[in-house]
N, C-alpha and C positions, 0 to 999 in steps of 0.2 A: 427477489425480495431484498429489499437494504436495512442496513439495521444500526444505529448506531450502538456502539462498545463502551464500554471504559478497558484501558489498555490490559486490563485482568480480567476481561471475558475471554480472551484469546491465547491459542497456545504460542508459548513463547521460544524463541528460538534460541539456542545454545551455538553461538558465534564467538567464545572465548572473552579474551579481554572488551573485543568492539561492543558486543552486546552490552557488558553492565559502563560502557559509558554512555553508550543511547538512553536518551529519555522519550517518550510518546508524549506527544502532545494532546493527541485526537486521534480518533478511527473509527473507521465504518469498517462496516462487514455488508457485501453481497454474495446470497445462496444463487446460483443457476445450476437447475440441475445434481448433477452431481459434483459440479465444482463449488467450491468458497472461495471469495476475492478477499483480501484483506486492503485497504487503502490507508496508512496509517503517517502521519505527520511527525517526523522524530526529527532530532534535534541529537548534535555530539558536537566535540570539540573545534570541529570544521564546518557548523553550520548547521540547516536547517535542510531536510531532503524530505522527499513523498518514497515511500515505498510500497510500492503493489507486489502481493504476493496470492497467485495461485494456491490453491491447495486440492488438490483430487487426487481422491483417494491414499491421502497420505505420499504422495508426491506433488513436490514445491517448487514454485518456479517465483523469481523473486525479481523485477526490475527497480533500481534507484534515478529520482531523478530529480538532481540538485534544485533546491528552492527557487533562484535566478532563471530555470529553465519550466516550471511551470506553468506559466500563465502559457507559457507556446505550445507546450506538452499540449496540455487541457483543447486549446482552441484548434488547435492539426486535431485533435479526437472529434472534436463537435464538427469539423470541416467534412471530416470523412464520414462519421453518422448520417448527416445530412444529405451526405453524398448516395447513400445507399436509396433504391427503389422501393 
């Protein structure tokens, strides 16, 4: 199920100084099962990144991946989707 957010529907993560210079731009939230995706579009002093974050059962698995490398990111994902039987 997807869902779109506003960046205060979500728990927010405590990352010291890094965090309160991130701003969210956007974000979705996917439920499967017993996990939650987070997909959220932040923005800090060095740019614009995607940050996917896991969350099950209260354990977090977090990848960044700089804005310049998205559009690659995204389409290696739909290569391999497709790729499944």
């Amino acid at each position: 199920m997807i869902h779109s957010s506003s960046p205060y529907d979500r728990p927010q993560f405590s990352e010291g100084f890094a965090a309160k210079s991130v701003r969210t731009l956007a974000t979705e939230k996917i439920e499967v099962e017993y996990k939650t995706f987070f997909l959220d579009l932040q923005e800090n002093h060095r740019g614009r990144f995607l940050r996917i974050t896991e969350d099950a059962g209260g354990r977090r698995e977090t990848v960044i991946v700089p804005i310049e490398n998205a559009r690659e990111f995204t389409e290696s994902l739909k290569r391999i989707v497709v790729a499944v039987p």
